[in-house]
C-alpha positions as CSV (number, residue, x, y, z in Angstrom):
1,X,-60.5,104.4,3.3
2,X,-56.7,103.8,3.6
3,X,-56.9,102.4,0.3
4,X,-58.2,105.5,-1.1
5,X,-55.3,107.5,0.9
6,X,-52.5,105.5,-0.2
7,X,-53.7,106.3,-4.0
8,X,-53.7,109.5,-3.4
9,X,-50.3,109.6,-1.3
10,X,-48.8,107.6,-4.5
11,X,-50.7,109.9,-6.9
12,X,-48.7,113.3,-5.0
13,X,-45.4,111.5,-4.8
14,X,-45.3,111.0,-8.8
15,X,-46.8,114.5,-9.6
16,X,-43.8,116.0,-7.3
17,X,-41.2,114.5,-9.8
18,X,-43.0,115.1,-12.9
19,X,-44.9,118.5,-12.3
20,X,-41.3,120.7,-12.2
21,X,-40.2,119.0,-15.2
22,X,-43.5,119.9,-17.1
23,X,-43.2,123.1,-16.1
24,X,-39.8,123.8,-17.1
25,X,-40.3,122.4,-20.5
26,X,-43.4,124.7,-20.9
27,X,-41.6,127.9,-20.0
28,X,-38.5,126.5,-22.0
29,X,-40.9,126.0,-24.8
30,X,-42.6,129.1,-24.5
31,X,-40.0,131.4,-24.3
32,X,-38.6,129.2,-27.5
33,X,-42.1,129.9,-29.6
34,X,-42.2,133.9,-28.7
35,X,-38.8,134.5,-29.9
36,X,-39.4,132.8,-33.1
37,X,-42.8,134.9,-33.8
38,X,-40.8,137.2,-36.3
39,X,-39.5,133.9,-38.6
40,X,-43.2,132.4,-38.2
41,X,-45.4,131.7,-41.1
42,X,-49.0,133.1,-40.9
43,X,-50.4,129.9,-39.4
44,X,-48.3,129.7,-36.8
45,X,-49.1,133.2,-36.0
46,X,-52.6,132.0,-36.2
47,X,-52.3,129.2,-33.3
48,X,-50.1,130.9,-31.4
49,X,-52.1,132.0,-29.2
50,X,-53.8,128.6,-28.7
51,X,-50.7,127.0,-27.8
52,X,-49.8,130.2,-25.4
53,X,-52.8,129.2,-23.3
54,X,-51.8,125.5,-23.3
55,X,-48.1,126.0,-22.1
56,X,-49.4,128.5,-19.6
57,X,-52.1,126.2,-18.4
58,X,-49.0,123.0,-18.1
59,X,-47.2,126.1,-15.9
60,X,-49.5,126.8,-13.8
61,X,-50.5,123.1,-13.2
62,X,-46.8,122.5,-12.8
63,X,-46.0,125.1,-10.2
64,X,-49.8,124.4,-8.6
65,X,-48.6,121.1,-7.2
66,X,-45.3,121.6,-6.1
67,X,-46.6,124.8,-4.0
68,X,-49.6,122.9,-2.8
69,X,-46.8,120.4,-1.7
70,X,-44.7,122.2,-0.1
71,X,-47.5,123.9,2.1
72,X,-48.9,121.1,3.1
73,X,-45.6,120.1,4.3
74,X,-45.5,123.5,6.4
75,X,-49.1,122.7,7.7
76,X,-47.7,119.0,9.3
């Protein structure tokens, strides 16, 4: 069982550096893509919205882990 633990301890202590990184870089991006819409070709217009749902998915999963983090940090 402590093996199990300690995966998971190592698992949260890499997703703490990375996930705020991510989740710059997809609002960074995102921000990028909706103020080049006008300058766009048609099928980038097309998959637009496909790439909106990624980079806002990568936010959220960003942001997800640093609050569930930082709460369990209050909880201790």
């Amino acid at each position: 069982m402590d093996g199990i633990t300690a995966l998971f301890t190592n698992l949260r202590d890499q997703l703490i550096t990375l996930a705020p990184i991510v989740a710059v870089l997809g609002i960074a991006l995102w921000f990028i893509m909706n103020s080049l819409a006008p300058v766009m070709p048609d099928w980038a217009q097309a998959a637009k919205g496909h790439v909106q749902r990624t980079l806002v998915g990568i936010i959220i999963v960003g942001g997800a882990t640093t609050l569930v983090t930082q709460l369990q940090g209050l909880i201790r």
